[in-house]
C-alpha positions in Angstrom: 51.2 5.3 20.4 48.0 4.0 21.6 46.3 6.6 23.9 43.8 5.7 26.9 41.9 8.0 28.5 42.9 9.0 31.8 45.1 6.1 32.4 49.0 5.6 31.6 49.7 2.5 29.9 53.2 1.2 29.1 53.3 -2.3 26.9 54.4 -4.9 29.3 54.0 -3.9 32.5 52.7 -6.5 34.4 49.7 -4.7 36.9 48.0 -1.6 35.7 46.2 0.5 38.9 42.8 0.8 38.1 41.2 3.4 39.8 38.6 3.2 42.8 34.9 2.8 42.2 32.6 5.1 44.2 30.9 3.4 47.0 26.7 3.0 46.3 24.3 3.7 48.7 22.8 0.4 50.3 19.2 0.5 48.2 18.5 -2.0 45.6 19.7 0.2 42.6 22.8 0.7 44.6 23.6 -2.9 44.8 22.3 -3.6 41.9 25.0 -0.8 40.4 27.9 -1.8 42.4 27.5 -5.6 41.1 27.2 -3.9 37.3 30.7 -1.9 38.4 32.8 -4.7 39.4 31.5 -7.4 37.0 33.1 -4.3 34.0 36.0 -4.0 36.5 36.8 -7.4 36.8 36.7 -8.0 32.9 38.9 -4.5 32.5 41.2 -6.1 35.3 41.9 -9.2 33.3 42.2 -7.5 29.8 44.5 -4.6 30.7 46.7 -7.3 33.5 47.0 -10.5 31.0 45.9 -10.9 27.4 45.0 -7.2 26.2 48.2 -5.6 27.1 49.8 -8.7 25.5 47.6 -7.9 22.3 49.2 -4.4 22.0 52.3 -5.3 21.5 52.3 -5.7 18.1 49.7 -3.1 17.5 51.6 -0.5 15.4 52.3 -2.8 13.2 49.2 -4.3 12.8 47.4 -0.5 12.0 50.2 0.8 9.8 48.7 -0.4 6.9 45.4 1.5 8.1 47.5 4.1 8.7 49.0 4.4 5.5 45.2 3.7 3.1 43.6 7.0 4.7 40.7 6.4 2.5 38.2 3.5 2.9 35.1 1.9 1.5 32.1 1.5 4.0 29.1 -0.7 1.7 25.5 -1.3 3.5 24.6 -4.2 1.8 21.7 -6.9 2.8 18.4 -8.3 1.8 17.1 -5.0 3.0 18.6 -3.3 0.1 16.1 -4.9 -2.2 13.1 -3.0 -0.7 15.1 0.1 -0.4 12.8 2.1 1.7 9.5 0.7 0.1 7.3 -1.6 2.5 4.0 -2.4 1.7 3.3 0.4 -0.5 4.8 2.7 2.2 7.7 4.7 2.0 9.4 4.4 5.2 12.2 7.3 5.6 15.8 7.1 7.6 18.0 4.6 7.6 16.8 2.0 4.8 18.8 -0.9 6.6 16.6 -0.5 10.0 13.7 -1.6 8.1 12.8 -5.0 9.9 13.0 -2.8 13.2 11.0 0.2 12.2 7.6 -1.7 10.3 7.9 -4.2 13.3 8.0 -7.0 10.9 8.5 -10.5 11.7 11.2 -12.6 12.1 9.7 -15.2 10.1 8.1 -12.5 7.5 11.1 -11.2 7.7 12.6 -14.6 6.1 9.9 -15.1 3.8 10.1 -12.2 2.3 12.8 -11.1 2.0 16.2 -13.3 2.3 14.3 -16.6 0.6 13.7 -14.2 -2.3 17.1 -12.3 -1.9 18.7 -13.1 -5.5 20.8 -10.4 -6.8 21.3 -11.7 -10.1 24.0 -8.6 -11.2 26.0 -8.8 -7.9 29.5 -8.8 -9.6 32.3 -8.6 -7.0 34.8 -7.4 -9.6 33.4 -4.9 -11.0 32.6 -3.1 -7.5 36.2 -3.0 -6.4 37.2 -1.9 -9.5 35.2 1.0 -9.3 36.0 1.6 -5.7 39.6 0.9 -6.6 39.4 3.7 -9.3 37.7 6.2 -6.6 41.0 5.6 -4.4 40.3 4.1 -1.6 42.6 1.6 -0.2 40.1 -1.0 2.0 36.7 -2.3 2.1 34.3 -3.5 4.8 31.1 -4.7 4.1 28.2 -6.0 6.3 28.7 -9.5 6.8 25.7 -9.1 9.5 23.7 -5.9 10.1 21.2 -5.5 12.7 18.6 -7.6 11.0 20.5 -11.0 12.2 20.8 -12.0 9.1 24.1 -13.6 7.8 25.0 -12.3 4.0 27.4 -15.9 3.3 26.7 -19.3 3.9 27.0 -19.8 7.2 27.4 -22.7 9.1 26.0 -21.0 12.5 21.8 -21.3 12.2 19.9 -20.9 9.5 18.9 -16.9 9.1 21.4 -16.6 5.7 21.5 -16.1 2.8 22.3 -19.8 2.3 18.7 -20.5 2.4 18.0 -17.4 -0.2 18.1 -18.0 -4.2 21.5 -16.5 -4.2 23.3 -19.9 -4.2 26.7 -17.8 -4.5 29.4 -16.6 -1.4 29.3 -12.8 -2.4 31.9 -12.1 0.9 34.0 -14.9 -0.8 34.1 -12.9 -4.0 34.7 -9.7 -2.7 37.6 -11.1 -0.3 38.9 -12.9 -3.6 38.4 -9.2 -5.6 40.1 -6.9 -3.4 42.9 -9.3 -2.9 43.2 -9.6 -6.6 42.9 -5.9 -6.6 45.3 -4.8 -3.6 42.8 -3.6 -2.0 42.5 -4.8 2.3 39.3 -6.4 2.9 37.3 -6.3 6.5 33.8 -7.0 7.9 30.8 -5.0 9.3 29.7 -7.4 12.0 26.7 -6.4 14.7 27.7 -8.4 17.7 25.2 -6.8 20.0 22.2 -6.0 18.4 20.7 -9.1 16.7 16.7 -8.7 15.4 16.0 -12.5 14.7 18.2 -14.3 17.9 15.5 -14.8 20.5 18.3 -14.3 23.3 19.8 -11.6 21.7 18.7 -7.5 22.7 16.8 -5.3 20.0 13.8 -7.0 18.9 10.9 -6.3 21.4 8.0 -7.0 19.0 8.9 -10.4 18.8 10.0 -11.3 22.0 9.7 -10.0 25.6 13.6 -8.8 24.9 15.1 -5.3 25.8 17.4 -3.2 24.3 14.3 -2.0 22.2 12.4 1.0 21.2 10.1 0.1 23.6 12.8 0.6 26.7 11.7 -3.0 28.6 13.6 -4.0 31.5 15.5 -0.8 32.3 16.2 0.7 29.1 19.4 1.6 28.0 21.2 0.4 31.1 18.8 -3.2 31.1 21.7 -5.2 32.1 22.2 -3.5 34.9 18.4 -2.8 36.4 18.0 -6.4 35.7 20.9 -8.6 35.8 18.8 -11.8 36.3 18.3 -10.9 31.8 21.8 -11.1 31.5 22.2 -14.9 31.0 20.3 -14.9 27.6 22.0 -11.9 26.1 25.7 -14.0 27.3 23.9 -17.8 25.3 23.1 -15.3 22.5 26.7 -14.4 22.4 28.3 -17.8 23.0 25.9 -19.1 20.5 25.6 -16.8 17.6 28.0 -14.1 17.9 31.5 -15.2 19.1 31.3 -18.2 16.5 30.2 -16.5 13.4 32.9 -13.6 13.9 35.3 -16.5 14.6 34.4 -18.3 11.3 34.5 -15.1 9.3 38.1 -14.9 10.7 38.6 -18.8 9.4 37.2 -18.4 6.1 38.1 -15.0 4.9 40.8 -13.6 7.0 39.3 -10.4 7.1 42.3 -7.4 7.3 39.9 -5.2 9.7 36.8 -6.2 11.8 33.9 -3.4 12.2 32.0 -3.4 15.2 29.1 -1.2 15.9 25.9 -0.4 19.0 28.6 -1.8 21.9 26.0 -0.2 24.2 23.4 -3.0 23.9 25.7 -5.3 25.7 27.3 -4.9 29.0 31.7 -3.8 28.6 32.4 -7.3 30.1 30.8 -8.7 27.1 32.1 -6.4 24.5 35.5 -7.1 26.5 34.8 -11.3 26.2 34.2 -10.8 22.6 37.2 -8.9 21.7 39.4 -11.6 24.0 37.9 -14.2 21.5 39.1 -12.3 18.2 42.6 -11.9 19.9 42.6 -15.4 20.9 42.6 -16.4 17.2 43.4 -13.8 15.4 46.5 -11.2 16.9 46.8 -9.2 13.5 43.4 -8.8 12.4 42.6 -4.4 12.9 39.7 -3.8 15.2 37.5 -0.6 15.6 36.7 1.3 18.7 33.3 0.6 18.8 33.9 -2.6 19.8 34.8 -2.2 23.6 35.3 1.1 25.7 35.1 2.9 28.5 36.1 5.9 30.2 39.1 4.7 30.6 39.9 2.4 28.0 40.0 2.0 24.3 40.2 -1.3 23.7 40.3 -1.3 19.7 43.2 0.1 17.7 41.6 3.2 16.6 38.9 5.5 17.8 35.5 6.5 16.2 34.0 9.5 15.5 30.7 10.3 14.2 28.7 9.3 11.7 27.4 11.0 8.7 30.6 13.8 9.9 30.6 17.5 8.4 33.6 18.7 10.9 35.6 16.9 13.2 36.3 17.5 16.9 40.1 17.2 18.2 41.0 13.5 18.9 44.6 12.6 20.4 44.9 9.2 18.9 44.3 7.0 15.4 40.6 7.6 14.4 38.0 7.6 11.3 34.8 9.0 10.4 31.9 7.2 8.5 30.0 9.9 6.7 27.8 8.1 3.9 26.7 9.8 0.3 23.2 10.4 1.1 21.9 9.9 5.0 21.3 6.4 4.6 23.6 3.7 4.8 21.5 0.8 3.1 20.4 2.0 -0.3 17.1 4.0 -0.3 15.4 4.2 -3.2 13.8 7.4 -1.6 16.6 9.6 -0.6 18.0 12.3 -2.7 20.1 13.9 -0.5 23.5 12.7 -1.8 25.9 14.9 -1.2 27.9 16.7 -3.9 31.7 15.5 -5.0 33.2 18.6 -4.0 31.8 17.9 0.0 34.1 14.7 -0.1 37.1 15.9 -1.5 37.2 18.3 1.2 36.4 16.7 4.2 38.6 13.6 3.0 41.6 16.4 3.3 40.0 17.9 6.4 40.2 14.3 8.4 43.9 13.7 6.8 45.1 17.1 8.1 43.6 16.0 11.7 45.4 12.6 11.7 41.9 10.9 10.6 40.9 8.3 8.2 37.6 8.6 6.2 35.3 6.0 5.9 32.8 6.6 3.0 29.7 4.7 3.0 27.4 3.0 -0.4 24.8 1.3 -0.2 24.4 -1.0 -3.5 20.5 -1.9 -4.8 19.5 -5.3 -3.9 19.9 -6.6 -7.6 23.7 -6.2 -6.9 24.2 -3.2 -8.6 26.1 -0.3 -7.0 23.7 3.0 -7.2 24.0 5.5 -9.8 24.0 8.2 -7.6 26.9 6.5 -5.3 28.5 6.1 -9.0 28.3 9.8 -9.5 30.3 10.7 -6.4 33.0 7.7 -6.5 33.6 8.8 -10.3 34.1 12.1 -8.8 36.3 11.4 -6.1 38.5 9.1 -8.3 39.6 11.9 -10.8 40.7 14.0 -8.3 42.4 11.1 -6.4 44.6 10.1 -9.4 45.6 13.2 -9.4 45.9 14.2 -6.0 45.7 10.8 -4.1 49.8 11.4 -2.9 48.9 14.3 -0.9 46.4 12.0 1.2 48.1 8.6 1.3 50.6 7.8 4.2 50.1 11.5 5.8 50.2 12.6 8.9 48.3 15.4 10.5 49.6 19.3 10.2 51.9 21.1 12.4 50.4 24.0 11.6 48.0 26.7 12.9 44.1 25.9 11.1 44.4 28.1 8.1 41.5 30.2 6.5 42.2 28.9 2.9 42.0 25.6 3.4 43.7 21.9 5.0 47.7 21.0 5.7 48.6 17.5 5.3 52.3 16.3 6.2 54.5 13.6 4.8 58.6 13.2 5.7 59.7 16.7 5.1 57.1 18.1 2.6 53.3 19.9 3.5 51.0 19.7 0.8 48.9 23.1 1.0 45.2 21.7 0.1 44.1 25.5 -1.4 39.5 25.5 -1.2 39.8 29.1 -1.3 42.6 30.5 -4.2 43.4 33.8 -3.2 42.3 36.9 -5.5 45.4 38.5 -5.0 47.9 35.5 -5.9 50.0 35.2 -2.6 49.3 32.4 -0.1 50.1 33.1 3.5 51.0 29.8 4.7 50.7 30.9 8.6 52.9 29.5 11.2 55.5 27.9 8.4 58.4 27.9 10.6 61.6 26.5 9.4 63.5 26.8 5.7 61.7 26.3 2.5 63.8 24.5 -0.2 60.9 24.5 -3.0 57.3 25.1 -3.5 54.9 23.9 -6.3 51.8 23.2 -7.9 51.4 19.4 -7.5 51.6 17.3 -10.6 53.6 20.3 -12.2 57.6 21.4 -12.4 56.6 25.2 -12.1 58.6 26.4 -9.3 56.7 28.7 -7.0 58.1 31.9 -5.6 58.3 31.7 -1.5 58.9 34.6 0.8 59.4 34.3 4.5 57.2 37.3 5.8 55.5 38.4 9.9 59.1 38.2 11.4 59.5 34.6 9.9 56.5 33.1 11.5 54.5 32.6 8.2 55.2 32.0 4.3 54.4 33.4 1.1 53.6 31.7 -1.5 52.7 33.4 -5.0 50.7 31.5 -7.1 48.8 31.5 -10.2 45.6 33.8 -10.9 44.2 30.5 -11.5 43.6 27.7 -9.5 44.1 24.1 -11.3 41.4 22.7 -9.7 37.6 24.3 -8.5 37.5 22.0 -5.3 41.1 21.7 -4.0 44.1 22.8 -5.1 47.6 21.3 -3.7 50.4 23.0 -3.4 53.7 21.3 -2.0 55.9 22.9 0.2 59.7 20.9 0.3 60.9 22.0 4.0 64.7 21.4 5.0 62.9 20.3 8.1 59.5 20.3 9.1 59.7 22.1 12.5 56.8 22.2 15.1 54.8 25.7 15.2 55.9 27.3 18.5 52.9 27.3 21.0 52.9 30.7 21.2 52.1 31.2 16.9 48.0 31.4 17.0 46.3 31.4 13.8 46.2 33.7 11.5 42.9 35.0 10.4 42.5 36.3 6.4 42.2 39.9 6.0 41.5 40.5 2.4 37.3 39.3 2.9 37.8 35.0 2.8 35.3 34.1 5.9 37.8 32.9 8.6 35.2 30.1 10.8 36.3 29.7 14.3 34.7 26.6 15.4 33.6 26.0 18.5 35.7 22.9 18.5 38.9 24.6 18.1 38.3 27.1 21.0 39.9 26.8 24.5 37.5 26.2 27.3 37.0 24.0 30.3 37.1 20.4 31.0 33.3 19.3 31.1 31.5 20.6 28.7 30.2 18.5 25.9 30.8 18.2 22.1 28.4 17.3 19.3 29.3 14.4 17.4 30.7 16.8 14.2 27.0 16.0 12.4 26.2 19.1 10.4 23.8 20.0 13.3 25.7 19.1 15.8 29.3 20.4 15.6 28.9 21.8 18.6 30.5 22.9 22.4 26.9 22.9 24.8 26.4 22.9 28.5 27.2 26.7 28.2 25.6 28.8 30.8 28.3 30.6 33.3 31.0 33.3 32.8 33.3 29.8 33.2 31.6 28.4 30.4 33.9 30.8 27.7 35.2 29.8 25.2 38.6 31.0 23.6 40.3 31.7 20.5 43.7 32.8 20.0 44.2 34.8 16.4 46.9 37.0 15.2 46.4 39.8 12.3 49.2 41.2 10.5 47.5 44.3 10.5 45.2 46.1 12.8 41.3 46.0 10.9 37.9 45.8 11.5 35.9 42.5 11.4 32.2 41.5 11.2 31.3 39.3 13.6 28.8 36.0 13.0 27.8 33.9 16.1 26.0 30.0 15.0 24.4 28.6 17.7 21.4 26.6 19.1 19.9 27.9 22.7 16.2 26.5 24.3 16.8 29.3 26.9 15.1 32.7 25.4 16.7 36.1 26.5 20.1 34.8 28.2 23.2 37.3 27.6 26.1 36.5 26.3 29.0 38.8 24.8 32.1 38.5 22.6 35.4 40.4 23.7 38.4 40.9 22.6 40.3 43.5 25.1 37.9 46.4 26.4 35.8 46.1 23.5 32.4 43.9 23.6 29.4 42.8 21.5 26.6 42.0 23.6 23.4 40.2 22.6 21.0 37.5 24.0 19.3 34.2 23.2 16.8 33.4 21.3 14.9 29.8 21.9 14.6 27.8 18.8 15.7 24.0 17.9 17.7 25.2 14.5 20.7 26.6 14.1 20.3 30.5 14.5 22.5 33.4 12.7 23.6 36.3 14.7 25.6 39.0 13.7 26.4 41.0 17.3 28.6 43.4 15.6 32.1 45.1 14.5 35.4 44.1 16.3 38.8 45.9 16.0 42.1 44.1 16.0 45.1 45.4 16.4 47.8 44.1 14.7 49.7 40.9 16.3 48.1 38.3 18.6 44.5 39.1 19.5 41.7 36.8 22.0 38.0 36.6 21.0 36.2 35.3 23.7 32.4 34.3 24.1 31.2 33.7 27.7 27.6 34.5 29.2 27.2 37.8 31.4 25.5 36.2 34.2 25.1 33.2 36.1 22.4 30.7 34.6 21.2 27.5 36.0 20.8 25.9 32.7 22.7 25.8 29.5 22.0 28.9 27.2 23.5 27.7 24.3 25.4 25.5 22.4 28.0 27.6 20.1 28.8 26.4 16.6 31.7 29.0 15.6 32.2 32.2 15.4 32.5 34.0 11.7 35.2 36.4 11.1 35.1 38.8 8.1 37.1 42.2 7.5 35.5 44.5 7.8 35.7 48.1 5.4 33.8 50.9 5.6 
């Protein structure tokens, strides 16, 4: 089911409440707000009363392929891949494919440069699928248009393409044609709203007098509200650049999925117009979240998380991540920090056991060659796809408690245990396994594994091996009679035997309000912490009553604040310590008695500001 934020939606029904706008104070910026607030109203009015409820109809069906693949292709690919970082001599760090917008370079240096030259002589469609094929993922989307403006196929809308380039090929033809050929579903990157060479378009400020800039002209972020008089060329940009390239991409390739990106640039009404003209010609084609939103209102058929993910926050509804190999997304020739295979694999299982798809990004060298060091890591992947790649494939997310070992993914009436820590003393306590086990086993292998229902039937044995069949990740499948829903009252249950059990702060109870980090590995994240109602929760259970070392991540610009961790009469108390990394206390000892058990982390005092943003909390038993 498709959720919306805050809102009830049932398929069909003719009028949808939409909720009251506050009323603005009578000064210019009130107005000038109130105008902004019904222009989006009026253009979520029409969506959700006429064609976008009409649209969702048919959405399960359209996403059920999406669904099913799990595992997708992202590829940065444009004539900023042939510089890869290197401009004028300079190295010029982050993202690779902002280039035109960081060196301030020209739209027409920017054409002479770089697409007339753009010729990448060992592009070769087939051989890329083939090896993304082999890595196992199931779809690709490429960047038909990045933020440079510039179109990467011959088209027929202006002249800042590659047509004009000495390229005189359709590489989006062949790599529709290859994944086809391949079985593979095939989509487009496409920036709608952020467009560096369109002179009506927002972004390039160096150029033009335009905002939605670095330089923060005409109101900043919010420009097309502070001045609404701007709005008109941002709408001819659209009419004339945006809504009829995506609509010829849709007529030429009949792109599976459409990839949207930097909605904020435009106002919703236009985000909303856009997506109306997809729909309009196009009912089946799968399009992101980024698209169009608001508060209340998703209007894409999946959500998005964060980019360049290492954990993922809860999310009650179809979504993906886009981490990349490296921390660019357009090859850089300059950035070493790929991550290693083993990061992948895990977090690929991590997403499937949360009901999320992954989304990994390459960015390919401008001679058409797919890097070496994205090679590495696809190569990688792929052998432990082909032997895993069931476990991932058509899953949903797990029934079951978080486990200290590892990841649960759940097809039909079998769980496939994904094992990143194989116990030292051969039995796996599967916790909150409710329900009858018929079989257990080492995937890809008829060894028959020996189950014992243990903890007053709320968890599982499982005794395995003393070693595991793979370093990284380890399945096991678990064949249930029937795969019953843990009973809210079964908390987690934390490792005894010296495995680190991480309590993240995502996965803790605490009040509406307070904000999340995007799952980056800095920002994985609960913040606006600063009063006693500020705590956070965790419910755990121990089988038996033990002592644990306690390790507290967190971030804080507020120097000396207290803060404790409880769990019944006992506390570890300690204080803040003002730095911008990630800082590593350990507060102390906790004892937990055997059965269910709350650790909670709240402030002492009342505090005007945020004293910290908490990361997790570490577990670790504790002997002495």
């Amino acid at each position: 089911m498709h959720v919306l934020k805050n809102l009830a939606l049932s398929i069909g029904m003719s009028v949808i409440a939409i909720p009251a706008f506050s009323q603005f104070k009578g000064d210019d910026d009130g107005v000038l707000s109130q105008k902004a607030a019904e222009r989006d109203r009026a253009a979520i009015n029409t969506a959700v009363n006429g064609w976008w409820t009409a649209s969702m109809k048919n959405h399960d069906q359209r996403i059920a392929w999406w669904r099913e693949a799990r595992f997708g292709c992202f590829i940065h690919w444009g004539v900023y891949s042939v510089p890869g970082g290197l401009w004028k001599g300079k190295q010029v760090g982050g993202y690779a494919e902002h280039l035109m917008r960081k060196e301030k370079i020209s739209r027409g240096a920017y054409d002479s440069l770089l697409i007339r030259t753009f010729n990448p002589v060992d592009f070769d469609a087939e051989a890329w699928v083939k090896q993304i094929k082999a890595a196992g993922m199931r779809y690709v989307i490429i960047t038909a248009k990045h933020h440079d403006g510039v179109a990467m196929y011959p088209t027929a809308i202006g002249d800042y393409s590659i047509k004009n380039s000495a390229f005189k090929r359709d590489p989006m033809a062949e790599l529709a044609a290859a994944c086809h050929k391949n079985g593979l579903k095939f989509g487009f990157y496409y920036s709608h709203a952020f467009d560096w060479e369109h002179p009506d378009a927002p972004g390039n400020d160096w150029d033009y007098d335009n905002p939605g800039g670095d330089k923060d002209l005409h109101g900043g972020r919010t420009w097309y509200d502070v001045h609404p008089e701007l709005l008109p060329k941002a709408v001819k940009y659209v009419n004339e650049k945006s809504i009829p390239q995506i609509k010829e991409l849709i007529a030429k390739y009949h792109p599976d999925i459409l990839w949207f990106d930097t909605p904020h640039k435009l106002p919703l009404s236009e985000n909303i117009r856009i997506l109306e003209a997809i729909r309009a010609v196009d009912n089946n084609v799968v399009v992101n979240g980024r698209l169009a939103r608001s508060n209340e209102y998703s209007f894409g058929d999946y959500i998005n998380t964060s980019d360049r993910p290492a954990e993922f926050y809860p999310v009650n509804d179809d979504w993906e991540a886009i981490p990349t190999t490296n921390e660019s997304y357009g090859y850089s020739r300059y950035d070493e920090s790929h991550k290693p295979v083993s990061f992948f694999i895990r977090l690929l299982a991590k997403a499937a056991d949360r009901g999320g798809n992954l989304l990994m990004n390459i960015g390919p060298e401008g001679n058409g060659v797919i890097d070496p060091r994205d090679t590495i890591i696809l190569h990688g992947i792929g052998a432990w796809m082909q032997r895993y790649g069931n476990s991932i494939y058509g899953t949903t997310a797990s029934p079951l408690p978080i486990q200290p070992w590892g990841e649960i993914t759940a097809k039909n009436n079998q769980l496939f245990l994904h094992v990143f820590s194989w116990p030292a003393n051969k039995t796996l306590t599967v916790g909150g396994l409710q329900g009858k086990v018929k079989k257990a086993w080492l995937m890809n292998t008829a060894t028959v594994l020996k189950t014992t229902v243990v903890n007053n039937g709320t968890d599982v044995n499982i005794s395995l091996p003393a070693t595991a069949p793979d370093s990284i990740n380890s399945v096991v499948v678990v064949e249930m009679e029937q795969v019953k829903p843990t009973a809210a009252t079964v908390s987690r249950l934390l490792d005894g035997s010296g495995v680190t059990n991480r309590l993240l702060a995502y996965d803790a109870q605490y009040r509406k309000g307070l904000t999340k980090g995007d799952g980056k590995i800095a920002n994985y994240f609960v913040g606006d912490i600063a009063n006693p109602a500020d705590k956070l929760t965790w419910k755990v259970r121990v089988t038996k009553a033990g002592s644990y070392s306690v390790t507290l991540k967190y971030r804080s610009t507020l120097p000396d604040a207290a803060f404790e961790v409880t769990t019944g009469s006992q506390s570890l108390k300690g204080s803040t310590t003002s730095k911008k990394e990630i800082l590593t206390v350990k507060p102390g000892v906790l004892k937990l008695a055997a059965g269910e058990n709350e650790i909670v982390l709240t402030p002492t005092a009342a505090n005007k500001e945020e004293i910290m943003k908490v990361f997790e909390l570490q577990l670790e038993a504790f002997n002495k």
